[in-house]
N, CA, C and O of each residue as an XYZ file, in Angstrom:
552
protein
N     173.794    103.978     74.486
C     172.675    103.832     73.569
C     171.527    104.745     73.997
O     171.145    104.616     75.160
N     170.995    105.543     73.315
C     169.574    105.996     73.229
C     168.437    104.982     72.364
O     168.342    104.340     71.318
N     167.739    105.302     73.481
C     166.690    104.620     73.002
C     165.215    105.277     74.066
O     165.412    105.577     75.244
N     163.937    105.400     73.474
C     162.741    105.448     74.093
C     162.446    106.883     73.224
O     163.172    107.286     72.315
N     161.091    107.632     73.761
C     160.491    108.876     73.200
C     159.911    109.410     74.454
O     159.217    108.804     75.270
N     160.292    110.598     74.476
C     160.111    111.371     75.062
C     158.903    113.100     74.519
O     158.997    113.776     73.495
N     158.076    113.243     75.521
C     157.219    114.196     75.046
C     158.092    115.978     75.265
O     158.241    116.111     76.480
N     158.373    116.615     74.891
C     158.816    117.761     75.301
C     158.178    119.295     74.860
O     157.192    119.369     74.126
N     158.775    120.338     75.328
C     158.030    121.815     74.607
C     159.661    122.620     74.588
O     160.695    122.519     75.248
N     159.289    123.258     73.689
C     160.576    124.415     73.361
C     159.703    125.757     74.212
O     158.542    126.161     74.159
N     160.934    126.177     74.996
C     160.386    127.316     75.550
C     160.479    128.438     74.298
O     160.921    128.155     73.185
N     159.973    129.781     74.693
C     160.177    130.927     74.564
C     161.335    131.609     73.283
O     161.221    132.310     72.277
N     162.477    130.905     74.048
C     163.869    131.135     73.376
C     164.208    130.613     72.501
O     164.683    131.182     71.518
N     163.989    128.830     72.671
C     164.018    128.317     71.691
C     164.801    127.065     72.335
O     165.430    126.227     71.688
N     164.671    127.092     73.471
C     165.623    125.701     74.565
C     164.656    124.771     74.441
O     163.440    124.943     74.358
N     165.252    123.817     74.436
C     165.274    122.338     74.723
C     165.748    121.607     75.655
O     166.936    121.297     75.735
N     164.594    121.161     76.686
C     165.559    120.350     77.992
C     165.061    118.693     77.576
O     164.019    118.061     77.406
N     166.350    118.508     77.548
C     166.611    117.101     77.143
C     166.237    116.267     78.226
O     166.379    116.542     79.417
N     165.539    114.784     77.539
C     165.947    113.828     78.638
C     166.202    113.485     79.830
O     166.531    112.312     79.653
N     166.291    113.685     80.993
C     167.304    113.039     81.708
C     167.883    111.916     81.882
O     168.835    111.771     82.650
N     167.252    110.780     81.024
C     168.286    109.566     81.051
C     169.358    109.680     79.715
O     170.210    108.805     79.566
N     169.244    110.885     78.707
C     170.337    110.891     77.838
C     171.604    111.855     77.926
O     172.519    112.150     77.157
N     171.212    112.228     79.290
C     171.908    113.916     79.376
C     173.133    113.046     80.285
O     173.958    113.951     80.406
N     173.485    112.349     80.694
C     175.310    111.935     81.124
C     175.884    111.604     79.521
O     176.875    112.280     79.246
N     175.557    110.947     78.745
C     175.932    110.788     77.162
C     176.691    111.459     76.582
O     177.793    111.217     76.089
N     175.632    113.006     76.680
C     175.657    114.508     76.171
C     176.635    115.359     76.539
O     177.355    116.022     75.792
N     176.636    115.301     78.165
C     177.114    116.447     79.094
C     178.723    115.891     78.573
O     179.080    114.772     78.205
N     179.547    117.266     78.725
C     178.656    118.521     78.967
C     178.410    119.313     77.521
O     177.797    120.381     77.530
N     178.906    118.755     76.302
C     178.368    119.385     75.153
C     178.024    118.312     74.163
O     178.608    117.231     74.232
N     177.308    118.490     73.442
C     176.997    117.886     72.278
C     176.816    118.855     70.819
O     176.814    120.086     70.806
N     176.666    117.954     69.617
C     176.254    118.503     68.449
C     175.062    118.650     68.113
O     174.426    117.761     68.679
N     174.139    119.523     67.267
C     173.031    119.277     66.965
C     173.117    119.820     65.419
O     173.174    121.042     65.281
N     173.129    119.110     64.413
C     172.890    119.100     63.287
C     171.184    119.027     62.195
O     170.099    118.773     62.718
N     171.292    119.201     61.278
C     170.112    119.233     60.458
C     170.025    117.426     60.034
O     170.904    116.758     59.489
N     168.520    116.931     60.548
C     169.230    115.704     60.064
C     168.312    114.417     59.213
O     168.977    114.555     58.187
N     167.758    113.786     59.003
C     167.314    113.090     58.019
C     165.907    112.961     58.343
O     165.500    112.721     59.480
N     164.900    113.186     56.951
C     163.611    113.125     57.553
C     163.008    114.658     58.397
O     162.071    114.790     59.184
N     163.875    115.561     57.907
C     163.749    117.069     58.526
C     163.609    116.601     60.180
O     162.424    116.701     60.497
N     164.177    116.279     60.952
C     164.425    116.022     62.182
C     165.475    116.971     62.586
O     165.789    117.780     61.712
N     166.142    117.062     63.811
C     167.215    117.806     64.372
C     167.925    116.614     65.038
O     167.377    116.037     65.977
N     169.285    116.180     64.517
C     170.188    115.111     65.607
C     170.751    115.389     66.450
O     170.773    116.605     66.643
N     171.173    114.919     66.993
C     171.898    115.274     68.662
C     173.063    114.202     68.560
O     172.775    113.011     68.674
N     174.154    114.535     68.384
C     175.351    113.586     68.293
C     176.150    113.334     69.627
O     176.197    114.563     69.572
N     176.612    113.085     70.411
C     177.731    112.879     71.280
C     178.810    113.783     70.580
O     178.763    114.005     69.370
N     179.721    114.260     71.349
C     181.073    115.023     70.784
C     181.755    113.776     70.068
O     182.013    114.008     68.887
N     182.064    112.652     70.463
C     183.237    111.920     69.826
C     182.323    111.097     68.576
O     182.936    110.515     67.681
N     180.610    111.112     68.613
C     180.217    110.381     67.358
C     180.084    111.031     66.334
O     180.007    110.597     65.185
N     180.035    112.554     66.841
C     180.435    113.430     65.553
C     180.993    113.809     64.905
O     180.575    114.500     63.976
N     182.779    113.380     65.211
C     183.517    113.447     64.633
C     183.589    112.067     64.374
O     184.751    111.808     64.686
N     183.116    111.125     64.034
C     182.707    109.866     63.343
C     181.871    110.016     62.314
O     182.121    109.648     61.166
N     180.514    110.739     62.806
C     179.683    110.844     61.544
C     179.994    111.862     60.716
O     179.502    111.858     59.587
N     180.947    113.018     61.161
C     181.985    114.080     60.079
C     182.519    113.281     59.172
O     182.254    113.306     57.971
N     183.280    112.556     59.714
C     184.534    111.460     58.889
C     183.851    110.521     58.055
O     184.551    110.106     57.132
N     182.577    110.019     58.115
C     182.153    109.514     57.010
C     181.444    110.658     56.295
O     181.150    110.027     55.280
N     181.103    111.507     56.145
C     180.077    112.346     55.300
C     181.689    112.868     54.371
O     181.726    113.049     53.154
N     182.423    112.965     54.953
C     183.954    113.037     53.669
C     184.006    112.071     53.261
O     184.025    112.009     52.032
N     184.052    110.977     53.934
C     184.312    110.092     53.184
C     183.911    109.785     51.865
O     184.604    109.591     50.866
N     182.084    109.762     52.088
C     180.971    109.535     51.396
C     181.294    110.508     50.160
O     181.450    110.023     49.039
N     181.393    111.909     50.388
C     182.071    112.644     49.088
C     183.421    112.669     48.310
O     183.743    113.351     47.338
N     184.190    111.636     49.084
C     186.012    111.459     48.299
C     184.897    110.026     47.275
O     185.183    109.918     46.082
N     183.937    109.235     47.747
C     183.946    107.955     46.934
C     182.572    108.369     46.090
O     181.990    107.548     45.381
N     182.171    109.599     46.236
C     181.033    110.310     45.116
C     179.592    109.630     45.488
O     178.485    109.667     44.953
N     180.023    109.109     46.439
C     178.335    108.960     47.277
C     177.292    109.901     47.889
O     176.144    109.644     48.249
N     177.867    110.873     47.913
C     177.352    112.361     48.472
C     177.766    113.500     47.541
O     178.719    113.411     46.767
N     177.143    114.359     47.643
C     177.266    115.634     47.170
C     177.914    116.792     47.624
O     177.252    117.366     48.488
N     179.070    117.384     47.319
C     179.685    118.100     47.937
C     179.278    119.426     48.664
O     179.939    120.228     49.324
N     177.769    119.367     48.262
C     176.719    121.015     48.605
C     175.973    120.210     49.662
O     175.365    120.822     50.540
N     175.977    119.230     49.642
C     175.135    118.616     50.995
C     176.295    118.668     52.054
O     175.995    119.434     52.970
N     177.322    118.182     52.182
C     178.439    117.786     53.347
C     178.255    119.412     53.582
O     178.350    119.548     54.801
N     178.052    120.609     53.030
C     178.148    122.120     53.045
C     177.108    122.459     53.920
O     177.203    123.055     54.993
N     176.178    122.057     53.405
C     175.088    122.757     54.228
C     174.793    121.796     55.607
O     174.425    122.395     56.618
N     174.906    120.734     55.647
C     175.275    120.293     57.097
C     176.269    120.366     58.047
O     176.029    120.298     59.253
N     177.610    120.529     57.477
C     178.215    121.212     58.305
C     178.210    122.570     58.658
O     178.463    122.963     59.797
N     177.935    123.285     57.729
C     177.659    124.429     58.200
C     176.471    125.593     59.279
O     176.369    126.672     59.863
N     175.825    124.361     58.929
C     174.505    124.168     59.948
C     174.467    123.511     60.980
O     173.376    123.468     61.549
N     175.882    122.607     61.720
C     175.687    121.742     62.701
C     176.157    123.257     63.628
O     176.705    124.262     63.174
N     175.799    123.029     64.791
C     176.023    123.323     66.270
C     176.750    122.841     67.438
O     176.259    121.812     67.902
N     177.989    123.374     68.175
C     178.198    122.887     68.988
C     177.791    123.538     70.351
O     178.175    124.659     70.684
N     176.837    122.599     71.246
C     175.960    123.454     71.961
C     176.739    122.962     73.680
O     177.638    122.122     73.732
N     176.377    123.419     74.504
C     176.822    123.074     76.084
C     175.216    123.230     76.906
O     174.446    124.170     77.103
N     175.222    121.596     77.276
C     173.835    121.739     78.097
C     173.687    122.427     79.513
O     174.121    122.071     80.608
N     173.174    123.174     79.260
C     172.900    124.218     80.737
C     172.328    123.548     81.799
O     171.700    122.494     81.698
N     172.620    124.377     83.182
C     172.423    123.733     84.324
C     171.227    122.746     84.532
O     171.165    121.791     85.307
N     170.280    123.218     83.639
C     168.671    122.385     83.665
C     168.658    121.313     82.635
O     167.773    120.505     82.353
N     169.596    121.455     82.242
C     169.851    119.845     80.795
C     168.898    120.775     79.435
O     167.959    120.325     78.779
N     169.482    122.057     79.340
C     168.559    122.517     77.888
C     169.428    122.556     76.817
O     170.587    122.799     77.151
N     169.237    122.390     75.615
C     169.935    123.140     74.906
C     169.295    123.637     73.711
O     168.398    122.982     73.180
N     169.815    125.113     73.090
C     169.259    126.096     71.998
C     169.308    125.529     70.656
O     170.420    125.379     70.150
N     168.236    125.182     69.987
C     167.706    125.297     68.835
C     168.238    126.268     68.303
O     168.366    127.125     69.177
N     168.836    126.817     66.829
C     168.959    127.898     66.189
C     167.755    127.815     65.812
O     167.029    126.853     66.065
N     167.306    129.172     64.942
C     166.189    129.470     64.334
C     166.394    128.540     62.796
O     165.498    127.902     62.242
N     167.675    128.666     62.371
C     167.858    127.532     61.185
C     166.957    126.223     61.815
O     165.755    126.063     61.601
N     167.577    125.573     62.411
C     167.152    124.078     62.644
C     165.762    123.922     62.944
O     165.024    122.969     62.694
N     165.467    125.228     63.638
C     164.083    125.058     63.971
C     163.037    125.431     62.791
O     161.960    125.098     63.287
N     162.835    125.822     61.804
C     162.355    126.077     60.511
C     162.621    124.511     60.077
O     161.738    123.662     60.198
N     163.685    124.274     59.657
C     164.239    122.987     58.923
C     163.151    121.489     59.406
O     162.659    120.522     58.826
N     163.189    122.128     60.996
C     162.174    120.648     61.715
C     161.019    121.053     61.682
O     160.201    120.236     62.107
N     160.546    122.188     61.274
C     159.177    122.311     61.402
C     158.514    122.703     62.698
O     157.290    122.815     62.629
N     159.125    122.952     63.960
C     159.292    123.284     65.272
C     158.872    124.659     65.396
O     159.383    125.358     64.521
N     158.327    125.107     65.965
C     157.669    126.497     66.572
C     158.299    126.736     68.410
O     158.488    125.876     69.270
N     158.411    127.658     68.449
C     158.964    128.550     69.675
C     157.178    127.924     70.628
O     156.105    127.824     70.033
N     157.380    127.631     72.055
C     156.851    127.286     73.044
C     155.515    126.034     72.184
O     154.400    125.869     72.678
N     155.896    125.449     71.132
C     155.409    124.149     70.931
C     155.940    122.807     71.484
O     156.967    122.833     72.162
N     155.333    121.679     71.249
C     155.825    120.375     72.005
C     156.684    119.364     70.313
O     156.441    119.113     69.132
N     157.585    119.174     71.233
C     158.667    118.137     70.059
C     158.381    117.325     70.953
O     157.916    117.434     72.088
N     158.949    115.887     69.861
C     159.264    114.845     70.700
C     160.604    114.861     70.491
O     161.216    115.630     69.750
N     161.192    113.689     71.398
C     162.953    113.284     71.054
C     162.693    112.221     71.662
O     162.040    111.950     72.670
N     163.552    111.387     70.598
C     163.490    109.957     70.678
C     164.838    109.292     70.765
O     165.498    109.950     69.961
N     165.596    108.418     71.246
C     166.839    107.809     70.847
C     166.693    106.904     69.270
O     165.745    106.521     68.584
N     167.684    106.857     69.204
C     167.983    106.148     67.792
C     169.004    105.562     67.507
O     169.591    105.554     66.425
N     169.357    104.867     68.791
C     170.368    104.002     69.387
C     171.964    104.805     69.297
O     172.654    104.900     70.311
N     172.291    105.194     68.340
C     173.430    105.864     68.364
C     173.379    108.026     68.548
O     174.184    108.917     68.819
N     172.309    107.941     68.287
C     172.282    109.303     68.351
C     170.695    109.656     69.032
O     169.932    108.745     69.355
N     170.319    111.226     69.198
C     169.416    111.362     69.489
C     168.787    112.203     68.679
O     169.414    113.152     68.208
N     166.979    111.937     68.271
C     166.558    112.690     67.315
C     165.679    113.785     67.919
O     165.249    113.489     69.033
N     165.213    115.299     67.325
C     164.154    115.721     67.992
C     163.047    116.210     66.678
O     163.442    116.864     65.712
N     161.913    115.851     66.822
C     160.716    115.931     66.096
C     159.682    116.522     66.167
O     159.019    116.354     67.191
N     159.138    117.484     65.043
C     157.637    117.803     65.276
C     156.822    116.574     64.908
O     156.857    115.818     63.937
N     155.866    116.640     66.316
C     154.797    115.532     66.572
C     154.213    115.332     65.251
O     153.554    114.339     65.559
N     154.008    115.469     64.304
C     152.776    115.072     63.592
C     153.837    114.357     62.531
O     153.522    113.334     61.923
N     154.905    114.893     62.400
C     156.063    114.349     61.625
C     156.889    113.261     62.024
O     157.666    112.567     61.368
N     156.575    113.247     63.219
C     157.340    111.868     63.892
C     156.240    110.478     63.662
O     156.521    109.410     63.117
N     154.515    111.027     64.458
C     154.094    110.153     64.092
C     153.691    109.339     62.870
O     153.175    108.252     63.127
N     153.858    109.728     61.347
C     153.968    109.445     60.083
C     155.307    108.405     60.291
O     155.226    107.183     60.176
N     156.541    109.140     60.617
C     157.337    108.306     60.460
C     157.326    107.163     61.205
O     157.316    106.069     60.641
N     157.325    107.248     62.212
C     156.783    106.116     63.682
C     155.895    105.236     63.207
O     156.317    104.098     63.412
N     154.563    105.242     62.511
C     153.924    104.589     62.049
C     154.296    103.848     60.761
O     154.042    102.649     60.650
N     154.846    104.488     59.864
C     155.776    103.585     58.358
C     156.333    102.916     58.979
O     155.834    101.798     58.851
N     157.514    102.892     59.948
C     158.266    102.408     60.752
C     157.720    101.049     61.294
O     158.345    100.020     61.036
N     156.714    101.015     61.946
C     155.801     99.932     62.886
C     155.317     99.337     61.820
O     155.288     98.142     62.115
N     154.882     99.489     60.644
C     154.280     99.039     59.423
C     155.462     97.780     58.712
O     155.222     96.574     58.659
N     156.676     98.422     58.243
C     157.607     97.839     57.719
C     157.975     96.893     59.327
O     158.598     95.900     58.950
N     157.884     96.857     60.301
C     157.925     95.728     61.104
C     157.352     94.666     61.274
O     157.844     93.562     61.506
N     155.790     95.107     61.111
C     155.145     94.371     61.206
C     154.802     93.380     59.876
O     154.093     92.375     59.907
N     155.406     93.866     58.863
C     155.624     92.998     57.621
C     154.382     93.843     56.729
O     154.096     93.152     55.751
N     153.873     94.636     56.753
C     152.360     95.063     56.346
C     153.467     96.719     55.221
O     152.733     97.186     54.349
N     154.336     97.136     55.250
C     154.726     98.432     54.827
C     155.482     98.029     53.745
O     156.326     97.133     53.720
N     155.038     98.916     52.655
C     155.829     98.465     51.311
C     157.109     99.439     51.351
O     157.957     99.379     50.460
């Protein structure tokens, strides 16, 4: 399970050093896809071929759109975390999240997967979030 938030910065290149309490999960590769809420996900290797197998699914029973399962797969990544626990952002994903080269993301768990966020976009969501908990969010 992931879970907590973490403050981070994208270097230069466009790396991301993850976590260190999510990086045994990860190691030694993971997925990083385009993913809900313009976020970037971080899948485990074996939950991604779980969350593959339903996004077909979702389009054999016409719950999805066959140009969406397209542009997310074609946009996912299979990345290998480097000796320092980083891993590369494409320039796709990073546009998509709203993320800038040597700015600060957050990444948060999300119990089954891991998310990474531009700050001002996380806290909107983070806050709806705490709202609909607290019984106060329509």
């Amino acid at each position: 399970m992931f879970v907590g938030t973490h403050e981070r910065q994208l270097d230069p290149k466009g790396r991301l050093a993850l976590p260190a309490a999510f990086r045994p999960q990860l190691e030694p590769r993971c997925f990083l896809v385009l993913g809900d809420d313009k976020c970037v996900t971080v899948w485990t290797s074996g939950d991604f071929e779980s969350f593959g197998q339903e996004m077909i699914d979702k389009v054999r029973r016409g719950e999805m759109a066959r140009d969406q399962l397209r542009a997310i797969s074609s946009s996912a990544a299979e990345v290998t975390i480097d000796a320092q626990g980083r891993v590369l952002l494409t320039e796709e994903m990073r546009s998509f999240a709203g993320l800038s080269l040597n700015s600060k993301v957050i990444v948060t768990g999300a119990f089954d997967r891991v998310e990474i966020w531009e700050p001002t976009r996380f806290g909107r969501i983070a806050s709806a979030g705490t709202e609909k908990i607290a019984g106060s969010g329509q």
